[in-house]
C-alpha positions, 0 to 999 in steps of 0.5 A: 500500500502506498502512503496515499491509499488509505486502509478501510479501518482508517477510513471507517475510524475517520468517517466514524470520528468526523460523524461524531459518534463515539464509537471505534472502528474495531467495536463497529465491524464487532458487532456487525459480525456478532449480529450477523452471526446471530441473525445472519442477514440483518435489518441494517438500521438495527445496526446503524441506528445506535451509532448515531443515536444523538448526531444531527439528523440529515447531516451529509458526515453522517450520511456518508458514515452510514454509506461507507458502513453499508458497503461494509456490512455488504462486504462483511457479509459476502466474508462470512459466507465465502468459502475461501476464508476472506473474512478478517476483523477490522483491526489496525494494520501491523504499522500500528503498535502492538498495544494499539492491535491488541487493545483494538481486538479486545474492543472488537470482541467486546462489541462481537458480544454485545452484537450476539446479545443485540441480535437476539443471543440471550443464553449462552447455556442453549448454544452448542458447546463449541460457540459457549467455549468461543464465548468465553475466550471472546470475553477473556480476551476483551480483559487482557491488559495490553499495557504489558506487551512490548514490541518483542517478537514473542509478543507479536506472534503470540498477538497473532494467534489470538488473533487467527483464532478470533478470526477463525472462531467467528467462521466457527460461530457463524457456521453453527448459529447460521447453518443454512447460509453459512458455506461448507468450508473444507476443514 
């Protein structure tokens, strides 16, 4: 990438900021894929509506928020029911401190979770044994403190497995809680 392309986290973190919604790019995709998993296609404004609750009606910053976050709810959704394993969480690129990623997948968690219980998910007892284990590393990792990571390579491999993994338990979950969309990925 060159320094005049811009990724799409920074580009939905900018538009998300100048829209003047507290919200973060990584908490954002988050709970996008969380409802997605728990509703498959989804009502957007379901999504959209709370992010923008207390911003200015009819302004074109909002309006063009709204655009870019359709066109990723668009693009999240094809992720999730591709079979070639597209789908990745929105997170900084590898430029940014390793404090920065981590501290982002703990909020992209955070808001995975909260998207599963907006979309319906209320008791964790009654999913399949496999998504309640994902659940709870889900919720561990929004609890991990990311002030003690260094930029060591240990810490970064270990960064990137818990990474991996979240990106591969959402397949996992979206598998088993949208079964009839979700493709049949070769394991």
């Amino acid at each position: 990438m060159n320094q005049n392309e811009i990724s799409l986290y920074e580009q939905v973190q900018d538009s998300l900021l100048r829209a003047g919604t507290d919200a973060l790019a990584p908490e954002v995709h988050g709970s996008l894929c969380g409802l997605l998993c728990a509703q498959g296609n989804l009502d957007t404004k379901r999504w959209l509506d709370p992010l923008f609750d207390g911003t200015e009606k009819g302004n074109l910053l909002v309006s063009e928020c709204k655009k870019l976050l359709l066109q990723l709810y668009q693009d999240t959704l094809v992720a999730l029911n591709s079979d070639e394993l597209t789908f990745v969480c929105m997170l900084p690129g590898e430029e940014e401190l390793l404090q920065e990623r981590a501290e982002a997948l703990g909020l992209w968690c955070q808001g995975f979770l909260y998207g599963l219980a907006l979309g319906g998910v209320q008791s964790v007892e009654k999913l399949p044994e496999q998504v309640r284990e994902i659940l709870l590393d889900f919720s561990e990792i929004t609890k991990v403190g990311h002030q003690d990571l260094g930029e060591s390579d240990e810490d970064e491999d270990a960064f990137m497995e818990v990474s991996e993994f979240v990106r591969i338990s959402v397949l996992l979950v979206y598998d088993e809680l949208q079964p009839s969309k979700a493709p049949h990925r070769v394991q």
